[in-house]
C-alpha positions as CSV (number, residue, x, y, z in Angstrom):
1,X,122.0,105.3,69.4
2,X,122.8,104.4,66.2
3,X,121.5,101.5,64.3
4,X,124.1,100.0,61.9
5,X,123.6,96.1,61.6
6,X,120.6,94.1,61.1
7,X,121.2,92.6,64.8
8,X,120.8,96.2,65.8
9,X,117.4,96.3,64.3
10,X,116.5,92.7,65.2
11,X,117.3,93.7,68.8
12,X,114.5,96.3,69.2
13,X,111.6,95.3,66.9
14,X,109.6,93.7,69.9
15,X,110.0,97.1,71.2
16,X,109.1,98.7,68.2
17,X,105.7,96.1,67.4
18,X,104.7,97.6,71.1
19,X,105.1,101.4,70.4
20,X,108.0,101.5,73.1
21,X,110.6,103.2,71.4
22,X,111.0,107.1,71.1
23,X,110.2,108.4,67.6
24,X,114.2,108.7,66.5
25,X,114.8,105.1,66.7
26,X,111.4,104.3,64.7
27,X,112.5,106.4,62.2
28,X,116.0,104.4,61.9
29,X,114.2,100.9,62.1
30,X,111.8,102.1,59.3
31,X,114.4,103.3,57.4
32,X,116.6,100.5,57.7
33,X,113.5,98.0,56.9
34,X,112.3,100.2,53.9
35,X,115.8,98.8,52.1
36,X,116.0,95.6,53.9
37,X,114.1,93.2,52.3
38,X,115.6,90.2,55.3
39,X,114.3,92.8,57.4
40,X,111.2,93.1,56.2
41,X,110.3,89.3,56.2
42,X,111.6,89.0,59.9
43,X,109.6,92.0,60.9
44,X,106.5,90.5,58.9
45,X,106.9,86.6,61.0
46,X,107.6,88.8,64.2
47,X,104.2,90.3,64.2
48,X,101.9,87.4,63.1
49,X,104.0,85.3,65.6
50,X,103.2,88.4,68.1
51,X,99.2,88.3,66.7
52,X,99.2,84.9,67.4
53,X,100.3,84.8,70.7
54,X,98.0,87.5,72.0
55,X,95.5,85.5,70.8
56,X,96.3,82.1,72.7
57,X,95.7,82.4,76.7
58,X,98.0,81.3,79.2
59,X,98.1,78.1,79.5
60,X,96.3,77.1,76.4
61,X,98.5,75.9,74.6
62,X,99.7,71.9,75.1
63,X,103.9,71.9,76.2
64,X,104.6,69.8,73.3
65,X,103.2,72.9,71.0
66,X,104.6,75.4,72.5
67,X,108.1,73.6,72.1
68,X,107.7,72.7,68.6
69,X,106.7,76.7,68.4
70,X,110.0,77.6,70.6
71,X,112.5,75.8,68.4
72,X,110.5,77.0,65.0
73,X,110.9,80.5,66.2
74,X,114.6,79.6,67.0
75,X,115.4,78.2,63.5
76,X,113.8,81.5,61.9
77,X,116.0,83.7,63.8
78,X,119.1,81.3,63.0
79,X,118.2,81.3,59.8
80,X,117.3,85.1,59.2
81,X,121.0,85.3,60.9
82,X,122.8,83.4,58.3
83,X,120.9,85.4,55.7
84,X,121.1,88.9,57.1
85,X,124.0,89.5,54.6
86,X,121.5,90.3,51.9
87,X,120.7,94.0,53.5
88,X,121.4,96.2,51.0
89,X,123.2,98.8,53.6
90,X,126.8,98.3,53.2
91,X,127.1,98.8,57.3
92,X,125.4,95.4,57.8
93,X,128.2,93.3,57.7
């Protein structure tokens, strides 16, 4: 697999926070993120949104949280979306 697009990269960074992925596709997502500055933020909101969960238990968190939570998570990833067109790889588009 070949990772070409930021959506390529967005698609396996949970995997990749969670040490799931085998070494070659690492190497790709760091490579790509090293010259992604988009990238780079995403990944950045990913893991403190991924440091804060772990850190909430089930069930602690009121429903009218964890939607205002849900949609801000949804606007970041609209958002990082719109803007992925600042990666400096050419192969992003």
């Amino acid at each position: 697999m070949k990772l070409e697009r930021c959506q390529d990269v967005f698609a396996l960074l949970s995997q990749y926070l969670d040490h799931e992925l085998p070494a070659d596709l690492c190497d790709q997502i760091e490579a790509h993120i090293a010259d992604c500055p988009p990238c780079v933020a995403f990944l950045e909101s990913l893991r403190k949104t991924v440091e804060l969960c772990r850190k909430l238990q089930a069930g602690g968190v009121p429903a009218a949280a964890r939607d205002e939570h849900r949609r801000a998570l949804q606007e970041a990833y609209q958002r990082f979306l719109r803007e992925h067109g600042g990666c400096s790889d050419s192969s992003n588009s």
